[in-house]
Every structure is written in structure tokens, then in C-alpha cells.
C-alpha positions in Angstrom: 9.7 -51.6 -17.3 7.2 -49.3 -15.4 3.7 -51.1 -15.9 1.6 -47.8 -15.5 1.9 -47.2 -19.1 -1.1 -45.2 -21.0 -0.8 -47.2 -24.4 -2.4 -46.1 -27.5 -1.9 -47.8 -31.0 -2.6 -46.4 -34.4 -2.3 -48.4 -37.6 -0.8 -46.9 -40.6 -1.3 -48.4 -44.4 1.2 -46.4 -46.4 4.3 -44.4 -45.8 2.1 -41.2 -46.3 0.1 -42.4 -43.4 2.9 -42.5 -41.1 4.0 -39.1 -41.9 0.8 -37.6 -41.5 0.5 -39.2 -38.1 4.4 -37.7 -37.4 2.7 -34.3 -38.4 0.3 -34.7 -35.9 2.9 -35.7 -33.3 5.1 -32.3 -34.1 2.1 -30.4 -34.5 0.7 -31.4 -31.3 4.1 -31.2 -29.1 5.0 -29.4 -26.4 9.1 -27.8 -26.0 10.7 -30.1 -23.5 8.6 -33.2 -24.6 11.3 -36.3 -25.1 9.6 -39.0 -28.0 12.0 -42.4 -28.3 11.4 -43.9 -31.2 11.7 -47.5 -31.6 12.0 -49.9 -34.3 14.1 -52.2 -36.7 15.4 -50.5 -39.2 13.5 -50.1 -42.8 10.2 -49.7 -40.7 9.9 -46.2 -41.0 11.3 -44.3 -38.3 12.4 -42.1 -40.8 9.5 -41.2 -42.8 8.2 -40.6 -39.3 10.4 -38.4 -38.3 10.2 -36.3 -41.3 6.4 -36.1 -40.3 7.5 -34.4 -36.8 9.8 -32.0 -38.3 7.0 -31.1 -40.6 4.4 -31.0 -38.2 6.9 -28.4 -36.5 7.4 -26.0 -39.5 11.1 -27.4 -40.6 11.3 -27.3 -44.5 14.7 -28.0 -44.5 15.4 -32.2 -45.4 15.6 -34.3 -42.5 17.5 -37.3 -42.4 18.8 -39.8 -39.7 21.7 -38.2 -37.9 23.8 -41.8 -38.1 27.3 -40.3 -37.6 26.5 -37.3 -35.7 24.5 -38.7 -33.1 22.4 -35.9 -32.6 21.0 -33.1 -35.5 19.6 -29.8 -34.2 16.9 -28.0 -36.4 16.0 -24.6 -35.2 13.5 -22.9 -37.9 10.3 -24.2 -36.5 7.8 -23.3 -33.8 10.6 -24.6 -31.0 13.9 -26.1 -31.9 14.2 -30.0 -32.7 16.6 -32.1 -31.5 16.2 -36.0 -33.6 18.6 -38.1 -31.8 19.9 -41.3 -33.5 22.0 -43.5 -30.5 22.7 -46.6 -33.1 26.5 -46.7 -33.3 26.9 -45.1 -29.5 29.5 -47.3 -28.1 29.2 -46.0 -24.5 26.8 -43.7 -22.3 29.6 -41.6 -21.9 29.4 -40.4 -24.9 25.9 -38.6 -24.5 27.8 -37.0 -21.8 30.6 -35.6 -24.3 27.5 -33.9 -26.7 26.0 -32.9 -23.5 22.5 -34.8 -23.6 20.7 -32.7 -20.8 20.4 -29.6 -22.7 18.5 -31.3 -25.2 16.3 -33.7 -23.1 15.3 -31.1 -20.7 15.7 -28.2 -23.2 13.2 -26.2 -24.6 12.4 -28.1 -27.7 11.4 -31.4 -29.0 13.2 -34.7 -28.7 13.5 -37.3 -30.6 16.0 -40.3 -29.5 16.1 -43.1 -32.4 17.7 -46.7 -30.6 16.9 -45.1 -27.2 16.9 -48.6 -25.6 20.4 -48.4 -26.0 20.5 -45.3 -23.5 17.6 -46.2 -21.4 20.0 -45.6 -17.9 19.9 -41.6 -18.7 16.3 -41.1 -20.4 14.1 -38.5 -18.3 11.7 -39.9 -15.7 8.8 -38.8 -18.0 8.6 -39.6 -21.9 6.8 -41.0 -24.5 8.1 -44.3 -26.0 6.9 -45.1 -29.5 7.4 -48.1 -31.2 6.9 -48.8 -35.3 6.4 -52.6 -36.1 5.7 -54.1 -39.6 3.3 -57.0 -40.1 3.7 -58.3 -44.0 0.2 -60.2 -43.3 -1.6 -57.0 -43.1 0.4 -55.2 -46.3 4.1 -54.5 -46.9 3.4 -50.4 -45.8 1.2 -51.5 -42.8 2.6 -50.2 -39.7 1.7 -51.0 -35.8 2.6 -47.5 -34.2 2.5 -47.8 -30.1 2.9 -45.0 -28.1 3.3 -45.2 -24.4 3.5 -42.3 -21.7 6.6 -43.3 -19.5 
């Protein structure tokens, strides 16, 4: 892991806090920009997600592509490429859907499970990763985001 990392956390309460921070994310994005998004599952990646594509202009639902590996949405400001690599049984198949177009395309990215596909992620990206603490409440959520 590359140790020159800027590293900035925000804390969410509720799941409405977490979107509105996925707004901002979207909102705030640049086309070609490559986001992996990390976390166990039920944490919210999700509701996060749905943030981004807000934050972009998309009104139509957005859900976790599980069995498509990759869904395109093309009504906002620049198109949006949300990425989930769960089930991916071999790099090759990022090859087969033909990965580079959308990683060094001219929209957004979004790669859920990208640790699983770490060998082909661009040089540059931002890594963000969603963790729950029940301590601090059961919607609190540790968001991290580091510039790779």
C-alpha cells in the first residue's frame, strides 16, 4: 500500500447523512475521477452511492449492479459508471466488459469490492472506506477517503 495517502474522515449519524455526503462527492466530481468504495456489506455503500448518482443529476433508481458487474447511467452532468466486482471470479473478466473505457473514460467511477481488482485500478484514485461502530449508534458511519 502507497503510504503518501492524503486521508480525510467524515462521520455520518444516519443513512441521510451518508447520502448527503455521496451528494457532495457526485456534486463535486470531475469525468475520469475513479472512487473505490469499500466496506462490509449492510454498511451503506449503497445509500452512498445513491448520494453520488444524485449529486450527478441521475433520477432514475440506483441499485448495486450484483450480477452485471458494471451499470452505466448516462442522464447526468457526465455519465456514471458504479461498478460492483463482488462475485468477479477472475481479472479477466474486467477485460471481457472492457474496464478501461470506464476507468479512464469520461465519467465517474465507482468500483464497489475494488480490493478484489486492485492489480488493474488506475495509478491515481480515491479509495473510500465505510465502517460501522455500534458504540457510537447503529447509523454511525466512519467514512475515509484517501487520494491514491
Amino acid at each position: 500500500m502507497n503510504q503518501n495517502t492524503n486521508q480525510q474522515i467524515i462521520e455520518t449519524y444516519t443513512a441521510q447523512e451518508t447520502f448527503d455526503f455521496g451528494v457532495r462527492i457526485g456534486q463535486e466530481s470531475k469525468p475520469g475521477q475513479v472512487y473505490t468504495l469499500i466496506g462490509d456489506l449492510g454498511v451503506g455503500k449503497t445509500v452512498f452511492t445513491q448520494g453520488v448518482a444524485k449529486g450527478l443529476g441521475i433520477t432514475e433508481p440506483v441499485n448495486s449492479p450484483t450480477f452485471t458487474i458494471v451499470q452505466v447511467y448516462e442522464e447526468g452532468k457526465m455519465p456514471f459508471y458504479h461498478f460492483d466486482v463482488y462475485r468477479i471470479g477472475d481479472v479477466e473478466e474486467m477485460d471481457e466488459i472492457g474496464y478501461e473505457d470506464y476507468f479512464y473514460g469520461e465519467g465517474l467511477c465507482l468500483i464497489e469490492w475494488a480490493n478484489l481488482i486492485e492489480e488493474i485500478l488506475p495509478e491515481h484514485y480515491s479509495r473510500i472506506t465505510i465502517e460501522k461502530d455500534l458504540e457510537k449508534g447503529f447509523d454511525y458511519r466512519k467514512i475515509i477517503i484517501e487520494e491514491i
